[in-house]
N, C-alpha and C positions, 0 to 999 in steps of 0.2 A: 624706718619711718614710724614704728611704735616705740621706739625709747621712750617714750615721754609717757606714753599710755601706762607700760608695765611700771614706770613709776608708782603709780598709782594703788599697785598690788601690795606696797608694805603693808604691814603692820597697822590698824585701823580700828576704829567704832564698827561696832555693827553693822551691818548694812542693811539691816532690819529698820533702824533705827534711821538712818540716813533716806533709804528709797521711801518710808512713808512721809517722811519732810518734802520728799521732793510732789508725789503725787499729787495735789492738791495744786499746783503752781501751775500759772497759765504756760503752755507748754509756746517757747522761743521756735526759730527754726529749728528744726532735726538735724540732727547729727549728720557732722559730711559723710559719713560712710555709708550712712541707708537713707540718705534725699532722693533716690529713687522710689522708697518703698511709699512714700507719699501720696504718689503720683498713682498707683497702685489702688491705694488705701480710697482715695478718692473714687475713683471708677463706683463704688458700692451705689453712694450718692447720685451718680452723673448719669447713668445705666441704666434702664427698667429692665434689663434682661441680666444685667449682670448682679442686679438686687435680687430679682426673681433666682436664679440661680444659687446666690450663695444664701438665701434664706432656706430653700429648700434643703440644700444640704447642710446646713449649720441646723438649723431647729430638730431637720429629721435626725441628726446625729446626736443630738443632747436628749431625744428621748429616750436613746437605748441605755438600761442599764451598763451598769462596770462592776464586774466578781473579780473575785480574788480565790484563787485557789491556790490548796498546797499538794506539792509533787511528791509523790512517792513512785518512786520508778518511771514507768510508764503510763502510770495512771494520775489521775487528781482528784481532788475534795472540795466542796465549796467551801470555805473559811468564814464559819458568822460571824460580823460584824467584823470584820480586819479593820485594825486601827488605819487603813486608808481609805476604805470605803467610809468609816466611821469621818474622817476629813474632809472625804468629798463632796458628805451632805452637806455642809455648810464649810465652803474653803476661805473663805474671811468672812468678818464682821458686813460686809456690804453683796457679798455676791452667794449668788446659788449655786448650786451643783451644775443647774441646765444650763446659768448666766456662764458659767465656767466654759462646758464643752462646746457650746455654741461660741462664745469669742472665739478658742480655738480652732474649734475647724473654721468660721468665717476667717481667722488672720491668714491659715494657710490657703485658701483659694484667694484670697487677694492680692499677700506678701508675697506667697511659700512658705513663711514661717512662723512660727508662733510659740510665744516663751513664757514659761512657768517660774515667778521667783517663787522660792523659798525660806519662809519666815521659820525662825526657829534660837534656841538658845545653846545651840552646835551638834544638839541631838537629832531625832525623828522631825521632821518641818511640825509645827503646830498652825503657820497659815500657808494656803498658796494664791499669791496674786498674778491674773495675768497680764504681762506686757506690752506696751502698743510696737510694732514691731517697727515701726520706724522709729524709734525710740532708742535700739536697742544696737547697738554695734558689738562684733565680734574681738575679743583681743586674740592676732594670733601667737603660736608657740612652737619655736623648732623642733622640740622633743614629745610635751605636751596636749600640741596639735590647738587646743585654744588654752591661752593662758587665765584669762577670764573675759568678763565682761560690761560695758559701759552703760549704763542707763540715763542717758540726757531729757532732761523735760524742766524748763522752766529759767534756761540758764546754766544748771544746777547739774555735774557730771558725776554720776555715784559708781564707783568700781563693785561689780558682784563678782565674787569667784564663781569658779568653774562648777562647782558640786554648787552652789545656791542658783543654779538656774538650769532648769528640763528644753531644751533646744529640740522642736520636733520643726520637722522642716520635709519639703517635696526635694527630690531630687533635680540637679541643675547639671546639665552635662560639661558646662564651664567654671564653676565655681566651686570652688573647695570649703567652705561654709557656708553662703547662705542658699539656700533653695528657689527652683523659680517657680512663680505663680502661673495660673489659669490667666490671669488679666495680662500677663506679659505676651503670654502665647498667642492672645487674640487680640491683643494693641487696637494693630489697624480697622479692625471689625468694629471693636468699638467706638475708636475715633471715628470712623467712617457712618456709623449709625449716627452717632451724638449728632454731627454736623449737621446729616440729614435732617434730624431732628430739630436742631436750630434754625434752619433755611425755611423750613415749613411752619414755621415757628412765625417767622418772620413776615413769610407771603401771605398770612393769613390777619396778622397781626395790626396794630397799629398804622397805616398810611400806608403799609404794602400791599393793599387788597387789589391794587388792580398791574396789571402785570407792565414790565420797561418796553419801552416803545418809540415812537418818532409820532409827531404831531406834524401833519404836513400841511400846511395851509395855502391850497391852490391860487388862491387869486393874490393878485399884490393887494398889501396895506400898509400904511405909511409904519415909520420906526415907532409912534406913541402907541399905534394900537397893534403894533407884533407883539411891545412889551407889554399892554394889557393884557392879550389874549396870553400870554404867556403866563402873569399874574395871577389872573383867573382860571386855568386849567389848576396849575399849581395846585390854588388854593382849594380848588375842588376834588383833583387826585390826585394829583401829587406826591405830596408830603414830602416830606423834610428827606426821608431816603429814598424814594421812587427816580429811578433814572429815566428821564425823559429829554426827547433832543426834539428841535423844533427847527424846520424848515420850510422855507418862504416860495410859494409857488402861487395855487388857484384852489379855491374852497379849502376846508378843512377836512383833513382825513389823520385818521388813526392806522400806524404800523407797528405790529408788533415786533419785536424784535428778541423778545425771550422765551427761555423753554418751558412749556407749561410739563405740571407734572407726569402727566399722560408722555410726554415727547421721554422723559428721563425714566420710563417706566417705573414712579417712587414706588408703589408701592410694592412691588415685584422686587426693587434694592435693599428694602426694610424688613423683608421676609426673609432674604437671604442674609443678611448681616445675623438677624436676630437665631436663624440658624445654624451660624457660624458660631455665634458667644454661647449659645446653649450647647451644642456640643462639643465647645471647648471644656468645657464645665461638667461636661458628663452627662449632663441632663437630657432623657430621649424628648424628642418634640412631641409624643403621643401624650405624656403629660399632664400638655398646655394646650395643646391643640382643640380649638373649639369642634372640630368637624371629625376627631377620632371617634370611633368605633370603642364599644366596652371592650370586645377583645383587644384591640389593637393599645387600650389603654393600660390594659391589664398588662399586658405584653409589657408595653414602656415601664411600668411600675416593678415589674418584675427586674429586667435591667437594670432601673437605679438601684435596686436594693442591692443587687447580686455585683452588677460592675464598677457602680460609683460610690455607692456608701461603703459598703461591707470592706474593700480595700482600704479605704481611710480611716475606718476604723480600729482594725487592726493594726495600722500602723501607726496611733495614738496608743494603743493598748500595749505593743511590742515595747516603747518606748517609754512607755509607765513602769513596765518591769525591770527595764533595765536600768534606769535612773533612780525609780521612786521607790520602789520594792526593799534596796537594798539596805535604807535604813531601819528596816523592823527582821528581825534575828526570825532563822528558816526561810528553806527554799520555797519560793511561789510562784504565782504569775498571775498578772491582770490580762479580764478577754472582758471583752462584751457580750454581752447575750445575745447570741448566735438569731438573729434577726431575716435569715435566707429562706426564702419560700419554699416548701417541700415539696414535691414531686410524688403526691399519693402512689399513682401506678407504678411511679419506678420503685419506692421506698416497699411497695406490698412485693413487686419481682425481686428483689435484694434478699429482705425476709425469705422469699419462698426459696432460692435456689441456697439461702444457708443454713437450710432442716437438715441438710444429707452432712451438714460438717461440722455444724456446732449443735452441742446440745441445747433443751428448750432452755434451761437455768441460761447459758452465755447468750440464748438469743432474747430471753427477756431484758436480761442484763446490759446488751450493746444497743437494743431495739428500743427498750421501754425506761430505761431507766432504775 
């Protein structure tokens, strides 16, 4: 089914040259292979929890620095100014360093995945732009594993090879390339908030202010004035969407017939939803919570940094050196700046119990820097 793609891969123009022709073009539908990731992409907009969520971890991850060290043995060096660091402060003419790691980490909590082209003249990259990843489809390869890949936007299908694009992705336990997102995982939660959100939306809204019912009209009156009274309720409460039935009996009476939100306990469902998307997410609710406690907050904060940032970032960072590293000559590696809260008492009992094994010189040296 990809003959036709790996076409594609001869012989060509830059692709430098090609993908910034295409950026700029009002973006057509999305490629058949990731019309999923749309849907995905969407949720940021449609969500106050799922915006909250991925801003929190997209912004807090674009603060932390990125070093670049070099390996000797067992140990490592900071490398000043390594021509990647030196790249990352300004990775194209339009975008910043933080615009950088924040797309990325927001594509992979919304895709899974998130793609770095590489501009360059077949050497070291000189720019890196990032991809929308619905945008972006995999070509795959029986030996190669991906042969390269497509960049659709505007109509316009541009072939990148394999080395011109950084592929950082969550893992998916069905899929052999692309990764799966936070929002796939919590779909229904979401769908199921938004709704909620709409319905409320609605009752409160325009001509739904008073809740669906039955008008029962006890006494007889002839067919001109049932259809007045019907006329005039209408036009009074009604409205154009209000369901209302009307039956012919003796005086007028009002039956409700719908669930008010007290009966649907809403706001008890919007609590829970919103605890589901956030902790899909990683995010502890001590956070956000208007009624936590400083400890209790500090505690949550401690959490994201230790179990939901610090993993993502590393795996941004592992994937930098594998990929990106290996165009500038000597061994290194990219880390982030170790951002984990330390543990005064435990880090002073560490120190004290390795006086009796290491001398002060290795214990300044491991302890202090």
């Amino acid at each position: 089914m990809f003959d036709w793609l790996t076409q594609m891969f001869r012989p060509r123009a830059t692709g430098a040259a090609g993908l910034r022709h295409a950026l700029p073009v009002n973006p057509d539908p999305p490629f058949p292979l990731t019309s999923g990731a749309l849907r995905d992409l969407d949720a940021y907009a449609a969500s106050t929890w799922v915006y909250l969520a991925v801003t929190r971890i997209a912004e807090a991850g674009a603060l932390v620095p990125l070093h670049v060290y070099r390996v000797d043995g067992e140990s490592r060096a900071p490398v000043t100014r390594h021509p990647l660091e030196v790249l990352l402060t300004r990775p194209n003419p339009f975008t910043s360093r933080f615009e950088l790691m924040e797309q990325t980490l927001g594509a992979l909590e919304l895709a899974g995945n998130a793609y770095w082209y590489l501009a360059g003249d077949g050497g070291a990259p000189t720019e890196i732009w990032p991809l929308r990843p619905d945008r972006v489809a995999i070509v795959p390869h029986p030996q190669r594993h991906i042969a390269g890949y497509v960049y659709e936007v505007g109509g316009v299908r541009v072939p990148l090879d394999a080395a011109e694009v950084v592929h950082f992705k969550r893992w998916h336990p069905t899929n052999d390339y692309y990764g799966l997102s936070a929002v796939s995982a919590a779909r229904t939660a979401i769908e199921s908030d938004r709704a909620m959100a709409l319905w409320n939306k609605s009752t409160f809204g325009q001509d739904h202010g008073v809740p669906a019912g039955i008008v029962n009209i006890k006494e007889y009156v002839s067919d001109a004035d049932f259809e007045r009274i019907k006329r005039e309720w209408r036009a009074s409460y009604g409205g154009g969407q209000r369901r209302t039935a009307f039956l012919r009996g003796g005086g007028v009476e009002w039956q409700s017939i719908g669930l008010t939100h007290n009966d649907l306990d809403f706001l008890k469902g919007r609590q829970m939803h919103r605890d589901e998307i956030l902790t899909a997410f990683g995010l502890p609710i001590g956070l956000i919570d208007a009624n936590a406690t400083e400890a209790n907050a500090t505690v949550a904060e401690r959490q994201f940094i230790e179990r939901t940032l610090w993993p993502k970032l590393v795996r941004l960072a592992e994937k930098i050196t594998a990929d990106l590293l290996p165009f500038w000559p000597g061994e290194a590696v990219a880390a982030f700046e170790d951002i984990r809260p330390t543990d005064t008492a435990a880090r002073l009992a560490e120190i004290e119990a390795a006086k009796g094994v290491l001398t002060t010189d290795e214990i300044r040296s491991r302890y202090f820097g």
